[in-house]
N, C-alpha and C positions, 0 to 999 in steps of 0.2 A: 107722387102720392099713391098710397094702396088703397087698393078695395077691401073694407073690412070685413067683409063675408069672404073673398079667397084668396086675397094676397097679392091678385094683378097689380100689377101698375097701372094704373088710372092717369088720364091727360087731365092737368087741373079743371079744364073747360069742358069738363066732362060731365052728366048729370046722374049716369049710371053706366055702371061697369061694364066693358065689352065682354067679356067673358061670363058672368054670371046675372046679369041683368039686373045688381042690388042699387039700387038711390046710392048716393054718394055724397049727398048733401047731409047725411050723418055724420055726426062727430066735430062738425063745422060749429068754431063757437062765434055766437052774432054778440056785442056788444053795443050799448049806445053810443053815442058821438062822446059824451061827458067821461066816459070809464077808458078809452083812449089812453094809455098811456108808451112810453119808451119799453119799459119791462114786457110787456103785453106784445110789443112790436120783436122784440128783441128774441121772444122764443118760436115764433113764427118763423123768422128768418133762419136761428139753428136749425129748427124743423126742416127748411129747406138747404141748409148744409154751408150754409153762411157760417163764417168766425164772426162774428161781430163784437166789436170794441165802441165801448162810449166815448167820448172827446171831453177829456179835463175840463178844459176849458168853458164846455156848453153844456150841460146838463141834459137837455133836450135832441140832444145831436150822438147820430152812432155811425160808425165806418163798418161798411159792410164790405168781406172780402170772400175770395171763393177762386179756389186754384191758383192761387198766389198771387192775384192782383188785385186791386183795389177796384169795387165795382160802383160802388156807389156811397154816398153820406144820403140820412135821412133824419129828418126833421120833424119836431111834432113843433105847429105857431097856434098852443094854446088857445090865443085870444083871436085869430081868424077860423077856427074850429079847419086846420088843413094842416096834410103831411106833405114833408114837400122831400123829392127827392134828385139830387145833383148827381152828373156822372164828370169830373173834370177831369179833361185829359193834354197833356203837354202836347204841343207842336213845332213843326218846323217854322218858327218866325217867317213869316214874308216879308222881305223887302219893302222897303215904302214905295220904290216903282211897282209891285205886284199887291198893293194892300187892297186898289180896286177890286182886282181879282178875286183875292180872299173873302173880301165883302158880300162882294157878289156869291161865292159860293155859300159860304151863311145863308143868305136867304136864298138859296134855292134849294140848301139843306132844311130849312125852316118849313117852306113852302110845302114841300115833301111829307114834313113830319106832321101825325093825327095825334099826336100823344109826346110828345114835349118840344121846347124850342133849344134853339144853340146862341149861345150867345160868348162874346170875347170880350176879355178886358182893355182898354186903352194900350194895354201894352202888345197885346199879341199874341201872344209867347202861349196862350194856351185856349181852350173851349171850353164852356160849362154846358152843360146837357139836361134840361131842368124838365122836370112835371111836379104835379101838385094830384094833391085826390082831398077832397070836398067830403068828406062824411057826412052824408046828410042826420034820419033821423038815427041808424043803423048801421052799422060795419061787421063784417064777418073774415076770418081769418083767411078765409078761402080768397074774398076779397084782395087782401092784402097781398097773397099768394102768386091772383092771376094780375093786379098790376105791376108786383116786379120781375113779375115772366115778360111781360109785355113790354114794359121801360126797360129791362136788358137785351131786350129783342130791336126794339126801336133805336135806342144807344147802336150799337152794332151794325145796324146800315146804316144809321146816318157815319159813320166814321165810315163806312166803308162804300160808300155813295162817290162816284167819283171827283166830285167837288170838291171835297174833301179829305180824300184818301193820300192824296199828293203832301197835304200839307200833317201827317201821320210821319211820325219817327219810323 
C-alpha cells in the first residue's frame, strides 16, 4: 500500500506513514455488511496484485492466484452474513500405518493456528486450510486487505510447521 501524501510504501497494519507522518486510514472505503458483494471483493484483491477468476460453476466463489499459484478460493455465504476463505493443498498420502501420525500432526497444526483450521478429506490425498471473517455492522477494504495478508501468512507456517511439511510434495 502507498501513502497518499508521498508515495511510501506503507505496511497495511499501519495507521500513518513512517516517512511523512499522513493517516492512512484515507482512501479506505467501509461498507455495510449488506453492500458485500464478490465484485467489491474482487477489486481489492487486483489492488493487491491477485489475478482473480470467478468459478462457473458458483457464482459466489473466486480463485485467487499470485506468482503462479493458486493461493486461495473465497467465498461470500450470503445468508450467514461470512466470507469464508480455503487454502487446498495436495499431499503426500500417508500410509494407513502412518494415518495416526498424520492425524496427530493436524491437530497440532490446528492447535498452533490463531486464525484458521486444517482439515482432510476421508481420503487423504490433500488439506483445506479454512478462516471465515464475520462482518459485523461494517467492513472496510483495508479490512479485507489485512486478513488476507494474515491467512497467507498463517497458510504458510502451518504448511511449513514441521508436522506437516514431511507430508508436502
Amino acid at each position: 500500500m502507498k501513502c497518499t501524501n508521498c508515495q511510501t510504501n506503507v505496511d497495511l497494519s499501519a495507521r500513518f506513514c513512517p516517512s511523512c507522518g499522513t493517516a492512512v486510514t484515507a482512501g479506505h472505503e467501509v461498507i455495510s455488511q449488506s453492500e458485500v458483494t464478490i465484485e467489491w471483493l474482487i477489486n481489492i484483491l487486483k489492488g493487491m496484485g491477485y489475478i482473480v477468476k470467478p468459478v462457473e460453476t458458483a457464482p459466489d466463489v473466486i480463485l485467487a492466484t499470485k506468482d503462479g499459484h493458486v493461493h486461495f478460493h473465497m467465498q461470500i455465504f450470503k445468508d450467514m452474513n461470512l466470507i469464508g476463505f480455503q487454502s487446498v493443498w495436495e499431499i503426500k498420502k500417508p500410509s494407513w500405518l502412518n494415518k495416526d501420525d498424520f492425524l496427530a500432526a493436524l491437530n497440532t497444526a490446528n492447535s498452533k493456528g490463531w486464525l484458521c483450521s486444517v482439515f482432510t478429506p476421508d481420503s487423504l490425498d490433500m488439506i483445506y486450510i479454512s478462516s471465515y471473517i464475520y462482518p459485523t455492522e461494517s467492513i472496510s477494504n483495508r479490512d479485507i486487505m489485512l486478513f488476507v495478508k494474515n491467512f497467507n501468512d498463517a497458510v504458510i507456517l502451518m504448511l511449513q510447521s514441521p508436522e506437516l511439511d514431511k507430508y508436502m510434495p
